[in-house]
N, C-alpha and C positions, 0 to 999 in steps of 0.2 A: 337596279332591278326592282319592277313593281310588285308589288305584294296582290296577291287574287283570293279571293273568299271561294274558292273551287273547292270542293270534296277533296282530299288529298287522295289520289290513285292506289297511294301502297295501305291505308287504312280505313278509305269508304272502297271497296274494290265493287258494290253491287252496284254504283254510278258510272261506270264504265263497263263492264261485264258486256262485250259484245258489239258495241258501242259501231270500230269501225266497219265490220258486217252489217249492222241497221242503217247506216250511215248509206253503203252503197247500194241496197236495196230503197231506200226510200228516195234516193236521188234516179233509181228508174221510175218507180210510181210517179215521180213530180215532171220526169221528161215526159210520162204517158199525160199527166194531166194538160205539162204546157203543150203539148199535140195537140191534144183535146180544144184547148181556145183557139188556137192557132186554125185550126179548121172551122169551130165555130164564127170566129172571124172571116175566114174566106167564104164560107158558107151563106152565111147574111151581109156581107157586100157585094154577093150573086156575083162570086170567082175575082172580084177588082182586085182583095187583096192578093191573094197569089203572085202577081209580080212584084210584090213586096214583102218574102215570105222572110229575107234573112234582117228588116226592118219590125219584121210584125213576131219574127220569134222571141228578139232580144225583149222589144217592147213586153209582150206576154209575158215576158221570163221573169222579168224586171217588175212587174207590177204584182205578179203571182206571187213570188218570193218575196217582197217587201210585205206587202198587205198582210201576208202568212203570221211571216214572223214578229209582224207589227203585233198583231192580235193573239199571235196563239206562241209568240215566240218557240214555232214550228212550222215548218211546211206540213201539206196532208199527210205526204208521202211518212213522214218523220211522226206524227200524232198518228198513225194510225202502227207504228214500231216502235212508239213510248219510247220517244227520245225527243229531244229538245234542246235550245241553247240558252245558255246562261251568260251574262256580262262580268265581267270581274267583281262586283261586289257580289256575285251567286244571283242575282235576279233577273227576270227576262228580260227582252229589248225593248228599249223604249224605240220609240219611232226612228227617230235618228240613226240609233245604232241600229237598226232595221234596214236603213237605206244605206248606208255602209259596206254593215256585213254584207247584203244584194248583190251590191255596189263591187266589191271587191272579189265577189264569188264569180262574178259572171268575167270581171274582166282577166282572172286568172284564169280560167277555162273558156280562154278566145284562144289559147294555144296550147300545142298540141305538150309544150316544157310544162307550160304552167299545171293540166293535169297532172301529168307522171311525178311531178314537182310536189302537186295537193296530196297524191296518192301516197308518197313517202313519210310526207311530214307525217300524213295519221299512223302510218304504220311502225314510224321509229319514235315519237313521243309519247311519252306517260301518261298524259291526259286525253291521247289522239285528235292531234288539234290538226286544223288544214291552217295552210298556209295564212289564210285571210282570219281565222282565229287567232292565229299568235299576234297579228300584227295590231289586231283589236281589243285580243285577253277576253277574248270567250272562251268555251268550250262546249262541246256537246254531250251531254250525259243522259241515262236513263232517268226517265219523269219521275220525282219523289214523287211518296205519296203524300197527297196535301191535308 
């Protein structure tokens, strides 16, 4: 078992406090946003993309979320509900683990198990980790203050 520099649950409890609620609220913000390119996409290639919409959502999804969490090791959706992710040694993502985490988020919620699957693991773990958390030793917690 590896050892993670996380807040411990049962004695930081205000880094979690709420955590998987912000969690599902900022992953509608972030569908609203990848909507948002996805149309600005079809928009400025005067309707071409549209018959490429389930090529141009992933893509969107894929660049939006990496790029996020590259920078702000958060999506908007999540920085604007002061939460964020952390890597096992407690620091945010480096790039890699940016394309990963992305990486592993979207290919878990390409079905319909892997959701109900993501939705459990947050709600029966101590740290409320999804599925593609544990498998990388992140977690998502409330933004300390820096």
């Amino acid at each position: 078992m590896h050892t993670t520099h996380h807040p411990d649950p049962r004695l930081d409890t205000q880094f979690y406090d709420g955590v998987p609620a912000k969690r599902l609220v900022a992953w509608v913000l972030d569908l609203i946003v990848v909507i948002g390119i996805c149309l600005a996409c079809i928009i400025a290639s005067l309707g071409l993309m549209a018959f490429f919409i389930p090529l141009l959502a992933l893509a969107a999804n894929f660049c939006y979320r990496s790029f996020c969490l590259h920078k702000w090791s958060a999506t908007l959706g999540m920085r604007a509900l002061g939460i964020e992710v952390r890597n096992t040694n407690g620091d945010r993502l480096t790039t890699t683990q940016a394309l990963f985490h992305t990486g592993l988020f979207i290919f878990i919620f390409m079905s319909v198990l892997g959701i109900f699957a993501n939705i459990l693991s947050i709600l029966l773990n101590d740290k409320g980790q999804a599925l593609h958390d544990l498998l990388l030793g992140t977690v998502v917690i409330n933004c300390p203050a820096d």
